[in-house]
C-alpha positions as CSV (number, residue, x, y, z in Angstrom):
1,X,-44.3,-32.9,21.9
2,X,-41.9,-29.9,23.7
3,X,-38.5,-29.7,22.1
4,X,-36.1,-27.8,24.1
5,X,-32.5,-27.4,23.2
6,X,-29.6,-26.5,25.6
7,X,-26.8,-25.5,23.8
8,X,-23.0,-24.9,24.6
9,X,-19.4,-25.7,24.2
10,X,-19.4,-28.5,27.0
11,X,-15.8,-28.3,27.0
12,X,-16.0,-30.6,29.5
13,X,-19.2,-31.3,30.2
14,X,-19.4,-30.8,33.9
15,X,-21.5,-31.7,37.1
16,X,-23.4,-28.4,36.6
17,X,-24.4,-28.7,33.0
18,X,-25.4,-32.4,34.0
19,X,-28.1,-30.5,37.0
20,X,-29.4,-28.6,34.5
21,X,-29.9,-31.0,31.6
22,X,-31.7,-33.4,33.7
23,X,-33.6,-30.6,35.5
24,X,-34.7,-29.7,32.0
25,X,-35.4,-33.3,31.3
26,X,-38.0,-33.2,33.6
27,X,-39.9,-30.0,32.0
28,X,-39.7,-31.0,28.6
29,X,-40.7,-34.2,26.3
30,X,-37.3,-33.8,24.7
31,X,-34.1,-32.0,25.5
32,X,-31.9,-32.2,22.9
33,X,-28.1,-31.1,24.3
34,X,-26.3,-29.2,21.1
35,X,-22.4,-29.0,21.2
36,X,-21.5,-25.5,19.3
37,X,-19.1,-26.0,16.7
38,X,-17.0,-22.5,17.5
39,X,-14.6,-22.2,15.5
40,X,-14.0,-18.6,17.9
41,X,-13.3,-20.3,20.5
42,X,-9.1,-20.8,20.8
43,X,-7.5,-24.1,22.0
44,X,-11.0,-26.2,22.8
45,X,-9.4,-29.4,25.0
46,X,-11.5,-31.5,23.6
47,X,-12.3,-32.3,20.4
48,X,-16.8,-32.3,19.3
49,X,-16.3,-35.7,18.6
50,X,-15.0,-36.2,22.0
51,X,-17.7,-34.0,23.8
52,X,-20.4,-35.4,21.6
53,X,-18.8,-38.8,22.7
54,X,-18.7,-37.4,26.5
55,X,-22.0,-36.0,26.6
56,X,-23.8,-39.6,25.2
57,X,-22.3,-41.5,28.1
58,X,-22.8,-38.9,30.9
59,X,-26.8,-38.8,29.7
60,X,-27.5,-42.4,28.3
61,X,-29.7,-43.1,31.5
62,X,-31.8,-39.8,30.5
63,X,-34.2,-41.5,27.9
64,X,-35.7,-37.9,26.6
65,X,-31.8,-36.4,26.2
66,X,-30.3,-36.5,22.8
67,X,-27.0,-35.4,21.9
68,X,-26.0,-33.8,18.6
69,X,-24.0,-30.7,17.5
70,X,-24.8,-28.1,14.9
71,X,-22.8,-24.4,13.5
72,X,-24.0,-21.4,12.1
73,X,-27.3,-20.0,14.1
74,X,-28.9,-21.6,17.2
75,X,-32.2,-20.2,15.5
76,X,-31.8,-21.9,12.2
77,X,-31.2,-25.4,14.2
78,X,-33.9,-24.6,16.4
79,X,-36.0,-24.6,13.1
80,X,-34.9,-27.8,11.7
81,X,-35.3,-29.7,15.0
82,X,-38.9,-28.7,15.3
83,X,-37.5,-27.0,18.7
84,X,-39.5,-24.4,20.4
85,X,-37.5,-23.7,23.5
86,X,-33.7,-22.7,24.5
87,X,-32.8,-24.0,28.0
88,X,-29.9,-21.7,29.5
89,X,-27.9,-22.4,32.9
90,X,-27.1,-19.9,35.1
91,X,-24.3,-19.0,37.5
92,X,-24.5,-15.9,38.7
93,X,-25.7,-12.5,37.9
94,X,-22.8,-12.4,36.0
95,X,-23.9,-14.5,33.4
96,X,-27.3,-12.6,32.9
97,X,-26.2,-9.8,30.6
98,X,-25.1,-11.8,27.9
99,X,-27.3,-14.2,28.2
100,X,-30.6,-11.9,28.0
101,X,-28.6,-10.3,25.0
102,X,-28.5,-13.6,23.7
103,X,-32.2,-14.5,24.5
104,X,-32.6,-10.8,23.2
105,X,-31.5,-11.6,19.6
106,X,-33.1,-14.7,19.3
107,X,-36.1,-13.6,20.2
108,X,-36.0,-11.0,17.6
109,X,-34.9,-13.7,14.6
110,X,-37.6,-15.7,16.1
111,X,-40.9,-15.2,18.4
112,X,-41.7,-18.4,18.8
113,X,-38.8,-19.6,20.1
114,X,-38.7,-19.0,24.5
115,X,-35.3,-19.0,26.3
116,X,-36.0,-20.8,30.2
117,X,-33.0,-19.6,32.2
118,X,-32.5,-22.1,35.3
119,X,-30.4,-21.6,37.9
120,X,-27.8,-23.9,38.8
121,X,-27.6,-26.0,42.5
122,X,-25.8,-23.8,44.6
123,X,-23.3,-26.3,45.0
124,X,-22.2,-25.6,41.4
125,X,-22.2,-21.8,41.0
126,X,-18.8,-21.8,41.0
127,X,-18.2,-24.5,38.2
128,X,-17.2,-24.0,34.9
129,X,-15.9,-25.4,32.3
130,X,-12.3,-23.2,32.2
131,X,-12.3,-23.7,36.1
132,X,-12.5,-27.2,35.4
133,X,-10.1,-27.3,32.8
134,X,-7.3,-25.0,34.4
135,X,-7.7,-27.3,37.7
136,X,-7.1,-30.3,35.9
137,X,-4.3,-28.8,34.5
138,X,-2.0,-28.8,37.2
139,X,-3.2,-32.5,38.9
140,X,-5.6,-31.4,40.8
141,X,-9.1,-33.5,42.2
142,X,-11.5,-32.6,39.8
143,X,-13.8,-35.6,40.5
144,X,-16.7,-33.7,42.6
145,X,-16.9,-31.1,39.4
146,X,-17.2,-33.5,36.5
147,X,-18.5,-37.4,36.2
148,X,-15.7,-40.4,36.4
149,X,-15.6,-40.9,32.3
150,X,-14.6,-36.8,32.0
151,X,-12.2,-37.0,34.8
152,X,-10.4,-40.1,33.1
153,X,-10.7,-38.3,29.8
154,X,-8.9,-35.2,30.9
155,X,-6.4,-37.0,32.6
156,X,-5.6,-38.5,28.9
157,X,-5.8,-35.6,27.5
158,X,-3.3,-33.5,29.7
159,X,-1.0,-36.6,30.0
160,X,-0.9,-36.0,26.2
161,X,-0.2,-32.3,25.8
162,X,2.6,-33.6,28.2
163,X,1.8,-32.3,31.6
164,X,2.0,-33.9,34.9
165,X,-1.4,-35.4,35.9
166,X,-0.9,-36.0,39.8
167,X,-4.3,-36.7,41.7
């Protein structure tokens, strides 16, 4: 069986992660979607309960897409998931550099682990996660870069850190 994982913060899980989980989906027998537990990463919107929560819903019609989170290496929870490939999405050229460094160094702590980078839809080179978040924000339609349950969620989640939600 092919084990890939594609890691990442999915803080929010958007319509461009979504392209290429279930792009990977089709490659591999398993794609298991790993939520980083980055304790680097300042002011996360949502909690990895919540993304865990987020990504389950957004991929429960993928049957070969599991959801889980993991800290420390990517390597080491490569290892105990019996994973032998890294999925990556990417952007733009801009993304390259640090993700070959990141394919570099993991290809060093292990050889027998691959990184498959996959280009995103056009129609999503654009998205990320701080675009989406910093939209949201300030009320603005974010419902063509993230599924309904996401958009609802950040809705909550701004109305709570008491800022004006106005679609």
């Amino acid at each position: 069986m092919s084990i890939a994982v594609c890691p990442g913060s999915f803080d929010p899980v958007t319509y461009g992660h979504l392209d290429i989980i279930s792009r990977g989906a089709k490659v591999f027998d398993k794609v298991i979607v790993a939520v980083l537990i980055n304790r680097n990463k300042s002011n996360p919107v949502f909690t990895v309960e919540e993304r865990l929560e987020l990504l389950r819903e957004v991929t429960k019609d993928m049957p070969n897409v599991e959801v889980d989170s993991f800290h420390g290496l990517l390597i080491d929870y490569m290892h105990t998931k019996g994973a032998k490939a890294i999925i990556k999405g990417l952007r733009a050229v801009s993304d390259f550099e640090y993700e070959m460094q990141m394919a570099s160094i993991n290809r060093k702590l292990d050889t027998r682990i691959e990184t498959f980078f996959m280009m995103t839809n056009n129609q999503y080179s654009f998205l990320s996660s701080s675009i989406v978040k910093e939209v949201a924000k300030y009320g603005a339609n974010v419902n063509d870069l993230v599924p309904p349950i996401v958009e609802k969620a950040l809705r909550v989640k701004f109305k709570d850190m008491d800022l004006e939600w106005e679609p």
